[in-house]
Structure formats: structure tokens, C-alpha cells
N, C-alpha and C positions, 0 to 999 in steps of 0.2 A: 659590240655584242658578240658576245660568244654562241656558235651553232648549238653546245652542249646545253645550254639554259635555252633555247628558243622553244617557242610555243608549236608544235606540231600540226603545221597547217599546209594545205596545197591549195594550188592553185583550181578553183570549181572551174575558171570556166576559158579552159583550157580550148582550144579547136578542136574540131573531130579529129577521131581517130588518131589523136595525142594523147600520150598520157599526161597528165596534170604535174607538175614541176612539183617536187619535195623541197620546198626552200628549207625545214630545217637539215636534212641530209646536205646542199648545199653548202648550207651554211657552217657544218661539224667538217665537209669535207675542206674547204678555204684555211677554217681557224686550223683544224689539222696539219695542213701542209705549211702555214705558216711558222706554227711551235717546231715543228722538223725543220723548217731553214734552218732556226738559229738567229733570226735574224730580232734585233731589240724591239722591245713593245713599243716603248714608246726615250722620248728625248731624255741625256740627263741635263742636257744644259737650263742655266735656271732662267727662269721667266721675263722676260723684258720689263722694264717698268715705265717706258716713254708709252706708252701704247697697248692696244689690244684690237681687236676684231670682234665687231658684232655679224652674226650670223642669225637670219630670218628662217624658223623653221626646223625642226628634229629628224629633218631625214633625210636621206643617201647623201645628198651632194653636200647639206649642212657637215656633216658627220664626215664624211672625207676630210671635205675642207679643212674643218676642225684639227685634222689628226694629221697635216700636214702644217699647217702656219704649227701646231705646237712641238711640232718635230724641227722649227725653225727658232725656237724659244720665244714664240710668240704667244701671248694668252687669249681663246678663242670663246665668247659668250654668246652662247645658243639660245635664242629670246625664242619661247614657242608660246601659241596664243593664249594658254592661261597664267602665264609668265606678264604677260603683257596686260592683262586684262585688272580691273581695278577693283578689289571687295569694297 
């Protein structure tokens, strides 16, 4: 996720006498420094086809995960609960 598209929220409930964390600022200020390395988005190598990885779940550590096994040309599938669930 890009900082630039995040939904503009802080943290309410923050400790006293802290100010409340700007996760999208955070988040503009990350993707920022990262487009300034230089460094590639993402793998070109092409995908494995013996295997893949399931991932339980759409958040932080899934989504790492993810952007790593596919930076390894591996193909990572993010099953989150209405994914799972059965109409």
C-alpha cells in the first residue's frame, strides 16, 4: 500500500501527553524514501510453478511475508476470512 492512497487516520488512543501517531504521514514518508533508493518494486524473475504459499490473513506480517517469498519467484496466496467463507 502506498502512504499516498491511505485513508487519513491517527491513532485515538494514543498515551497521555503523546501525540497520536499519523500512520498516513508515516506511511507517504516509508514509500517516499523507498521510490528515492532506487531500489526495484518488486521481482522480475518468473513465478515457480512446483509450489506456492498460503498465507492466513491480509495484514502486516501476511503482506511482508508475501513481498518476500515473491521476491524469491515464489507465488504467495493471501486467503482472508471472506475468501474463505462459502456463499
Amino acid at each position: 500500500m502506498s502512504g499516498r492512497g491511505a485513508v487519513r487516520r491517527c491513532v485515538r488512543d494514543a498515551p497521555v501527553q503523546q501525540q497520536p501517531i499519523q500512520i498516513a504521514r508515516l506511511q507517504r514518508f516509508a514509500m517516499d524514501s523507498f521510490h528515492e533508493s532506487g531500489a526495484p518494486l518488486c521481482s522480475s524473475l518468473e513465478l515457480r510453478q512446483d509450489f506456492s504459499v498460503a498465507l492466513i490473513g491480509a495484514g502486516p506480517a501476511s503482506l511482508a511475508c508475501a513481498a518476500e517469498v515473491r521476491r524469491r519467484g515464489i507465488r504467495a496466496d493471501i486467503l482472508t476470512l471472506d475468501r474463505c467463507q462459502e456463499d
